[in-house]
C-alpha positions in Angstrom: 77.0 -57.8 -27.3 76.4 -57.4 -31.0 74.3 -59.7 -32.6 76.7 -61.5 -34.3 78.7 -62.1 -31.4 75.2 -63.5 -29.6 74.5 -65.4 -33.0 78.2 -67.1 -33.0 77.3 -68.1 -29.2 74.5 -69.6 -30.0 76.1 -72.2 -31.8 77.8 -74.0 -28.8 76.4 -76.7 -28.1 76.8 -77.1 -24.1 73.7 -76.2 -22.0 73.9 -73.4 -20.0 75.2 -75.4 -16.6 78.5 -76.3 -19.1 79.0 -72.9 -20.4 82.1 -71.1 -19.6 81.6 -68.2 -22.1 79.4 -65.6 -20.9 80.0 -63.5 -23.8 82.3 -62.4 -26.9 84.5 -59.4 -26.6 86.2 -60.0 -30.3 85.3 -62.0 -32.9 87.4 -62.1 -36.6 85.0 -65.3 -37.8 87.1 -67.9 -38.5 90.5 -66.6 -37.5 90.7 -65.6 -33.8 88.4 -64.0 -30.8 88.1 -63.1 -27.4 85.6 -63.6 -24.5 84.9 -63.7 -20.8 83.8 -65.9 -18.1 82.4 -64.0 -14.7 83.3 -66.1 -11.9 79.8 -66.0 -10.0 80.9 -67.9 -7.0 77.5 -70.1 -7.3 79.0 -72.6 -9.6 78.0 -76.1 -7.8 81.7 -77.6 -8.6 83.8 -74.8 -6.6 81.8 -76.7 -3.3 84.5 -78.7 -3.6 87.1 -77.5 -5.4 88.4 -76.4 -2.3 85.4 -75.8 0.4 86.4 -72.5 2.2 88.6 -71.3 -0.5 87.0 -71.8 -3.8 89.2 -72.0 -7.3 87.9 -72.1 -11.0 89.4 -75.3 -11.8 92.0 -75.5 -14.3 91.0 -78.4 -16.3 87.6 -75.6 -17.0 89.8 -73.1 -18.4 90.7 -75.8 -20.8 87.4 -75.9 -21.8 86.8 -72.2 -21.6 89.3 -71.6 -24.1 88.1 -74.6 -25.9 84.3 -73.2 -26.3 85.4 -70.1 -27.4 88.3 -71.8 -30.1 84.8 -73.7 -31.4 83.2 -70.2 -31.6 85.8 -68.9 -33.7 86.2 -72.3 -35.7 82.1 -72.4 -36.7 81.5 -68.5 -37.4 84.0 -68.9 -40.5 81.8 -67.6 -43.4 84.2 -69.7 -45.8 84.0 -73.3 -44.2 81.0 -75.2 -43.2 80.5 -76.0 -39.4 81.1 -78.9 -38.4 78.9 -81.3 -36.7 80.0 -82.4 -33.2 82.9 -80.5 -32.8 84.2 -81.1 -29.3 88.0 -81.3 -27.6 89.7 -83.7 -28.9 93.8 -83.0 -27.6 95.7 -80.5 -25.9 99.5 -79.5 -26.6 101.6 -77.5 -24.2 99.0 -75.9 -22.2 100.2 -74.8 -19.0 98.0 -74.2 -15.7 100.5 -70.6 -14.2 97.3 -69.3 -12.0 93.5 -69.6 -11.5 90.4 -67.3 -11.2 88.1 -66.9 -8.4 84.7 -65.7 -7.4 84.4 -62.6 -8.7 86.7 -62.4 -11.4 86.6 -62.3 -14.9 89.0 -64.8 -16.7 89.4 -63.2 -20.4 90.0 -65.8 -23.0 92.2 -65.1 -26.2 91.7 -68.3 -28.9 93.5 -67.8 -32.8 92.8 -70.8 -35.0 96.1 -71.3 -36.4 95.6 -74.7 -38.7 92.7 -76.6 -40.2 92.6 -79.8 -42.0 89.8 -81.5 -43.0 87.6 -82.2 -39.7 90.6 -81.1 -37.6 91.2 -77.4 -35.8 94.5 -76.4 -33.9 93.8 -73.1 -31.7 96.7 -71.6 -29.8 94.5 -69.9 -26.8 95.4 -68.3 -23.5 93.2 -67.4 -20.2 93.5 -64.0 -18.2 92.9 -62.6 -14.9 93.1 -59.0 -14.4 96.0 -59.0 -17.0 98.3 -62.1 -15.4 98.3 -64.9 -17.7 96.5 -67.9 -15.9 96.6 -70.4 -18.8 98.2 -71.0 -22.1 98.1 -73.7 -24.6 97.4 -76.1 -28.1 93.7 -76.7 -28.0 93.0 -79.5 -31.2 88.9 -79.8 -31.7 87.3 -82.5 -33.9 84.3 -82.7 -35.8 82.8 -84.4 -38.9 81.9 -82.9 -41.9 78.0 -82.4 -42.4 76.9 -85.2 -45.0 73.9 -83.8 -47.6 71.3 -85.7 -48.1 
């Protein structure tokens, strides 16, 4: 991974046990990217989600695509990141599949509006080339005040 990729990573917030972007495949800062998530199989939530036949859970692919829409959003050289940024709504996403251990679910994210403290995203999630999730991702932040 490049270093600005691992430098744009760095900037998410969520400690490692609520990471769900192992690492940037694409990065236009500010505009759109791409990344991937390796199913490991260790993850302590697929336990349950369902014991014997484990499933990356769909409401996580939200947030995958989320994280990775906050890493395009914050590496814009042009606007100042925001402070706090963290889902906020969703529009039209659509569950069609999930991932399991083992596989590598490749996100797509494009910002496609700003205003003010506001970012739209239209993102998507990928298994071995079927389309597993689509959707609006809307992230909130506020604007860093200077002292």
């Amino acid at each position: 991974m490049s270093p600005a990729f691992a430098q744009a990573l760095e900037r998410l917030p969520h400690a490692p046990e609520f990471r769900f972007l192992d690492r940037l495949v694409a990065l236009e800062p500010g505009k759109s990217g791409a990344g991937e998530y390796t199913v490991r199989g260790d993850e302590p939530f697929l336990r349950g989600h369902f014991p014997g036949q484990p499933l990356f859970p769909g409401v996580l692919l939200v947030e995958a695509a989320a994280q990775l829409a906050g890493t395009i959003a914050q590496s814009d050289p042009a606007v100042p990141p925001l402070c706090g940024l963290k889902l906020t709504g969703m529009r039209a996403v659509r569950i069609r599949g999930t991932a399991k251990p083992g596989d590598t679910i490749r996100l797509g994210a494009r910002i496609v509006a700003r205003l003010g403290n506001v970012v739209q995203a239209e993102t998507s999630a990928t298994v071995d080339g079927e389309t597993i999730m689509q959707g609006e991702i809307i992230l909130g932040g506020e604007r860093s005040h200077s002292p």
